[in-house]
Every structure is written in C-alpha cells, then in structure tokens.
C-alpha positions as CSV (number, residue, x, y, z in Angstrom):
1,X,65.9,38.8,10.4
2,X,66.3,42.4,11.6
3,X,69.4,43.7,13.8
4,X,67.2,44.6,16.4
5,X,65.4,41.5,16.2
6,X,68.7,40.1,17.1
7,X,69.7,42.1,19.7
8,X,66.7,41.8,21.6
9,X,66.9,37.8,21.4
10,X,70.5,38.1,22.6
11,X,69.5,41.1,25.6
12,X,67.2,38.8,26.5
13,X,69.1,35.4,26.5
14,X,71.8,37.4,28.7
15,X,69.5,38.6,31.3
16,X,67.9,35.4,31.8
17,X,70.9,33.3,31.2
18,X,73.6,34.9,33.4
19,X,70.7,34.4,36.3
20,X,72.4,30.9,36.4
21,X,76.1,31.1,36.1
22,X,78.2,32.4,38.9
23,X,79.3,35.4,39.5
24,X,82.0,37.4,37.4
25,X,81.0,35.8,34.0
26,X,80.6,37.7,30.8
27,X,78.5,36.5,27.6
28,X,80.3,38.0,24.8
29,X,78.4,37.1,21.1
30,X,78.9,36.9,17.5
31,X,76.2,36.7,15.2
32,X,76.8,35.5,12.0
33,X,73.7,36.3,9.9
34,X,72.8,34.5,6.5
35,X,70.2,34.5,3.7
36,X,67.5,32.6,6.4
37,X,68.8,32.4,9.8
38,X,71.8,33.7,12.0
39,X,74.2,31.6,14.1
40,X,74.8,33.4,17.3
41,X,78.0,32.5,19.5
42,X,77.8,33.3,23.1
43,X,81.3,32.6,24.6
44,X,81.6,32.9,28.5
45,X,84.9,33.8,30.2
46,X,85.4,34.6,33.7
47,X,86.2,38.5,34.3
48,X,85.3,39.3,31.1
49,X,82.9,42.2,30.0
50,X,79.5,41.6,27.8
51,X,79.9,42.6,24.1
52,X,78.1,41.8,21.1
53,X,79.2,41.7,17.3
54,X,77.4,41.2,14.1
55,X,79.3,40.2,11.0
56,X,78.2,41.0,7.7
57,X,75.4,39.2,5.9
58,X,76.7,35.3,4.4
59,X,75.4,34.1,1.5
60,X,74.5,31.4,3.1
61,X,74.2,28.6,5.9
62,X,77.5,26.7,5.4
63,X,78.7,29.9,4.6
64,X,78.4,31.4,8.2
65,X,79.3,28.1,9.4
66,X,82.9,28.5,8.3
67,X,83.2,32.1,9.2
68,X,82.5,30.8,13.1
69,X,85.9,29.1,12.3
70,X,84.5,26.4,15.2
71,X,84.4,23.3,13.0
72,X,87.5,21.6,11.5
73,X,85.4,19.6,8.5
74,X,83.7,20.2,5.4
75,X,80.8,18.6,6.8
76,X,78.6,21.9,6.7
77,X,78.6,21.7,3.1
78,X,76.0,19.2,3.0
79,X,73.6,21.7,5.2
80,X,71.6,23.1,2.8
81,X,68.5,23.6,5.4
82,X,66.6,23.2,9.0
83,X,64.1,24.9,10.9
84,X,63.6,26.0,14.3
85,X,66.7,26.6,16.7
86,X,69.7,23.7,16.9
87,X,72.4,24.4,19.8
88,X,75.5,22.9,19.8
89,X,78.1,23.2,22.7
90,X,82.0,23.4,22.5
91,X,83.9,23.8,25.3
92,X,83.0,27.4,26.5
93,X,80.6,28.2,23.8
94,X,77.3,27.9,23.1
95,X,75.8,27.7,19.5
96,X,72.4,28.8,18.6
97,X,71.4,27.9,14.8
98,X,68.5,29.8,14.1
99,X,65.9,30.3,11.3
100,X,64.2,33.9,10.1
101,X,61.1,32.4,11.9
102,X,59.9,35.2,14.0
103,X,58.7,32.7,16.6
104,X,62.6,32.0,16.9
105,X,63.8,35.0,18.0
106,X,60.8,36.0,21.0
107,X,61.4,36.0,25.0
108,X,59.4,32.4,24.8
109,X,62.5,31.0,22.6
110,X,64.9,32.5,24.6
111,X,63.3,30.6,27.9
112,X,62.9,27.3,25.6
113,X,66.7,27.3,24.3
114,X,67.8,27.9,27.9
115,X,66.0,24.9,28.8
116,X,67.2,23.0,26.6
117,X,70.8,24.0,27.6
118,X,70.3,23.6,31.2
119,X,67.9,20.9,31.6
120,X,68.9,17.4,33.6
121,X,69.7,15.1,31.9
122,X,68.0,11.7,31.6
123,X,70.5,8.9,33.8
C-alpha cells in the first residue's frame, strides 16, 4: 500500500470520526506497515494535538503486531493471514488491521469501519 494511500484513509477517518467525539480530543496514529497490509493505531487523549507516524516496512503480519507493543502473548505468531479490515479496541485505542486491498483503504471503508466502531449494540 502506498504512503499516501495511507494518509488519505487516516485524513479521512479523522475528519469523519472526530465529528462524534467531544470536544478537545486528538487522534494521534501509528501505522505499522507490512508485506500485505498495515495496522493503523489511532489513540485519542483529551487536549492532545493530531499527529500521524509511519514506521518502517515489517516483514510481516505478526511482525507489526509486536512492534504495536499492545499485546502481551505470542499469540500473533499463528497469524499468518486475513482479509478485509479487523478492529480491535483497548482501552483508548482503536486498531484497524488492514489488507493491501485497495477497496480497504477508500472514503466508503472509512464510513464502514466507523460503523462498525460506533454502531449499537444488539441487547
């Protein structure tokens, strides 16, 4: 996936996003690119500016996943594939798993992910 690729799906996920969180809250991300995809972590602080950071190319999935130092386990090392977009949510994070699929990465997928973060759910 290309930088700007990147940058664009993250410009676009801040605009849109920040439209529902309150007021005074920055969206800072790390990407964390790798041979078919690129983990993006948004964190989101209170008084905080917006900043964005791309590491250097991983060689791989479980690769990227350690450099996020988020998970404890060694459980990544069984990921050897997915597809599509996978979020995960820890604390004041949110964690976008996505793959070099160009559909991934447009202004539809960044409304479809923040759907998926912020719709109601089933009681």
């Amino acid at each position: 996936m290309e930088k700007q690729d990147i940058q664009n799906y993250i410009n676009n996920f801040r605009r849109v996003f920040s439209s529902r969180l309150k007021p005074n809250v920055g969206m800072q991300s790390t990407v964390y690119p790798f041979d078919s995809g690129a983990i993006i972590v948004f964190e989101l602080n209170l008084n905080s500016s917006n900043k964005d950071e791309v590491r250097t190319l991983s060689k791989d999935i479980y690769d990227a996943f350690k450099r996020t130092n988020l998970f404890e386990n060694e459980k990544g090392e069984h990921l050897h594939s997915f597809a599509g977009t996978n979020i995960i949510l820890i604390k004041n994070k949110i964690v976008l798993i996505k793959d070099n699929n160009s559909s991934e990465w447009t202004l539809g997928a960044v409304d479809n992910d923040i759907y998926k973060i912020v719709k109601p759910s089933d009681s």
